[in-house]
NUNUDO-949202 format. One record per residue (C-alpha): residue number from 1; residue in one letter; x, y, z. Coordinates in Angstrom, 3 decimals, padded with zeros to 6 digits. Each point is the difference from the previous one (the first is absolute). Example, Ala and Ser with C-alpha at 12.3 -4.5 7.8 and 13.67 -1.06 7.14 Angstrom:
// residues 2
[1; 'A'; [012.300; -004.500; 007.800]]
[2; 'S'; [001.370; 003.440; -000.660]]
This chain:
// residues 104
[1; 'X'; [004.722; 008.414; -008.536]]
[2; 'X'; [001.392; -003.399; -000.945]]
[3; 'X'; [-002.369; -002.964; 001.203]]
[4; 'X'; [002.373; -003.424; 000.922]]
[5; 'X'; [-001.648; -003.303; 001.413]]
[6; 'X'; [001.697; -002.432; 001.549]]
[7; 'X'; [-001.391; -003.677; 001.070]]
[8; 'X'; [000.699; -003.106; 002.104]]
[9; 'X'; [000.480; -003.215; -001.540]]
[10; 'X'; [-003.426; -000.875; 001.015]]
[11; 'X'; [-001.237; 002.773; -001.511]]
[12; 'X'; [-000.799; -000.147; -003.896]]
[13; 'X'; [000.596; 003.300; -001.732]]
[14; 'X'; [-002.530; 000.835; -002.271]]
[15; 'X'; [-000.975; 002.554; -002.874]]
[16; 'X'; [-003.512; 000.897; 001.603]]
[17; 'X'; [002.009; 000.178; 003.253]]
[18; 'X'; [002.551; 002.603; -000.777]]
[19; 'X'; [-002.738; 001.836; -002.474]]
[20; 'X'; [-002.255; 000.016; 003.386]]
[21; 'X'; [002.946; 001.397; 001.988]]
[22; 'X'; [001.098; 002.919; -002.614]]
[23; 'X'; [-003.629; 001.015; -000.255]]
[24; 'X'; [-000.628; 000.203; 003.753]]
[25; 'X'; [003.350; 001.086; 000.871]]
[26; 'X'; [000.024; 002.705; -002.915]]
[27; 'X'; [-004.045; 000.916; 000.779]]
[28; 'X'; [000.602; 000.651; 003.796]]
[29; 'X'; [003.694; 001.499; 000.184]]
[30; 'X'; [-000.037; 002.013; -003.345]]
[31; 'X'; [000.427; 003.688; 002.526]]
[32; 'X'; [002.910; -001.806; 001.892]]
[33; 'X'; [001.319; -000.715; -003.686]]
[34; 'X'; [002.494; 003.393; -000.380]]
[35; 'X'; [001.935; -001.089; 004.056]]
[36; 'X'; [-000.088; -004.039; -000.620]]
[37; 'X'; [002.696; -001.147; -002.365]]
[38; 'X'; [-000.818; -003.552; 000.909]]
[39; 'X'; [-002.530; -002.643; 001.194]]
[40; 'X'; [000.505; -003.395; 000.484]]
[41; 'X'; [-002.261; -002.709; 001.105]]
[42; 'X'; [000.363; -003.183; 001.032]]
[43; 'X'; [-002.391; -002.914; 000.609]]
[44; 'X'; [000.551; -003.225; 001.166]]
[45; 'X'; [-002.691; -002.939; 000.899]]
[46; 'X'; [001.127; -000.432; 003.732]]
[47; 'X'; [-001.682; -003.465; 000.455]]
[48; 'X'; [001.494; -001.431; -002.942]]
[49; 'X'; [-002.929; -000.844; -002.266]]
[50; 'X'; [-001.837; -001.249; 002.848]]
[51; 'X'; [-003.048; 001.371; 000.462]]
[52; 'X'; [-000.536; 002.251; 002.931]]
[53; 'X'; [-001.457; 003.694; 001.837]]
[54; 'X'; [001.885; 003.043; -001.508]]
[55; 'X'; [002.860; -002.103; -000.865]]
[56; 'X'; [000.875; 002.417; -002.875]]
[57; 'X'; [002.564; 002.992; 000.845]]
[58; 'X'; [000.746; 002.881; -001.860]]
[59; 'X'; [002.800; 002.198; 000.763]]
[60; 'X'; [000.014; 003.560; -002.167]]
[61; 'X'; [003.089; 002.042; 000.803]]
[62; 'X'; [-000.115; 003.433; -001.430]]
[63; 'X'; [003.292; 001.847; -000.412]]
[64; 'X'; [-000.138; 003.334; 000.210]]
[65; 'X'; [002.391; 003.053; -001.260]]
[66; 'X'; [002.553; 000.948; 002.801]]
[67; 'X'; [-001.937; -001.735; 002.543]]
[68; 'X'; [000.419; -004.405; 001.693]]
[69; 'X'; [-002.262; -002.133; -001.532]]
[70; 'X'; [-003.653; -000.359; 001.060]]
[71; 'X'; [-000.678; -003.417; -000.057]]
[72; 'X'; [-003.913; -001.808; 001.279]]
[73; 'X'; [-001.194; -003.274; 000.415]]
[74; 'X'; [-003.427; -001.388; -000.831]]
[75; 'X'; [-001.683; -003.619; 000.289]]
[76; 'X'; [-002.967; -001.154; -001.390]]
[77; 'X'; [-001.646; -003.306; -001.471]]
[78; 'X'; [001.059; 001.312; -003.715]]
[79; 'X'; [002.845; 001.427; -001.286]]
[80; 'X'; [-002.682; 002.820; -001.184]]
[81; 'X'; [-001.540; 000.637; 003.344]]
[82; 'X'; [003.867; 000.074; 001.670]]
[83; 'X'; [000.784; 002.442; -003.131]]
[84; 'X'; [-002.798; 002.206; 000.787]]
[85; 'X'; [000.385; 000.329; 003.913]]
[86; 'X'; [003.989; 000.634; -000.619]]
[87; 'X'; [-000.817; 002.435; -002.972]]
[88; 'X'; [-002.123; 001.860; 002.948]]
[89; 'X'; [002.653; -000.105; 002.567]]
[90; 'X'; [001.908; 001.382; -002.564]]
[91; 'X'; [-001.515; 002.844; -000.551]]
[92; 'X'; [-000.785; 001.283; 003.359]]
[93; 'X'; [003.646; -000.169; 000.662]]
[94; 'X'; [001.620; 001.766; -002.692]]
[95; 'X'; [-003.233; 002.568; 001.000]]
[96; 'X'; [002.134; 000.283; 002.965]]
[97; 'X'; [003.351; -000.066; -000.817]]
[98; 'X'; [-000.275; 002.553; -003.338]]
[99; 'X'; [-002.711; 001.756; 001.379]]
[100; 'X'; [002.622; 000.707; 003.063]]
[101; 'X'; [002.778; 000.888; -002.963]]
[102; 'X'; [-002.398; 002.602; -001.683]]
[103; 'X'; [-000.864; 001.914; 003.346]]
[104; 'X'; [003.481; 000.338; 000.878]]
């Protein structure tokens, strides 16, 4: 499963960042891994560096194998806490979606 991040311009991309994503991403999808071929995740400060109430989005599209993309969006007041509640939305849809491929 190959990890990308993408980020605003208002949005500095950092080492901790990305190690933060790979470990949460990698922790909480790791049974998904075998149907996802890709995730991607983008964040972006949506006030611009000003400060202000869950002004941080994450996005975190998962593609899966022979199947549209599954893509959720999260807010929060960091770009941890938006990683978190995406990495959560996540997971309870490609619960869905592969759960729905395995039964079938």
């Amino acid at each position: 499963m190959k990890i990308q991040v993408n980020t605003d311009h208002n949005t500095p991309g950092s080492e901790s960042l990305n190690n933060f994503i790979d470990t949460v991403l990698n922790a909480e999808l790791d049974h998904f891994s075998e149907h996802i071929t890709r995730v991607e995740v983008h964040l972006a400060d949506e006030n611009a560096g000003k400060s202000g109430e869950n002004d941080k989005r994450c996005v975190i599209e998962a593609r899966v194998e022979h199947r549209q993309p599954i893509a959720v969006t999260a807010h929060g007041n960091t770009y941890e806490e938006a990683i978190s509640d995406a990495t959560d939305k996540i997971k309870s849809s490609l619960d869905t979606v592969i759960g729905k491929m395995t039964s079938h």
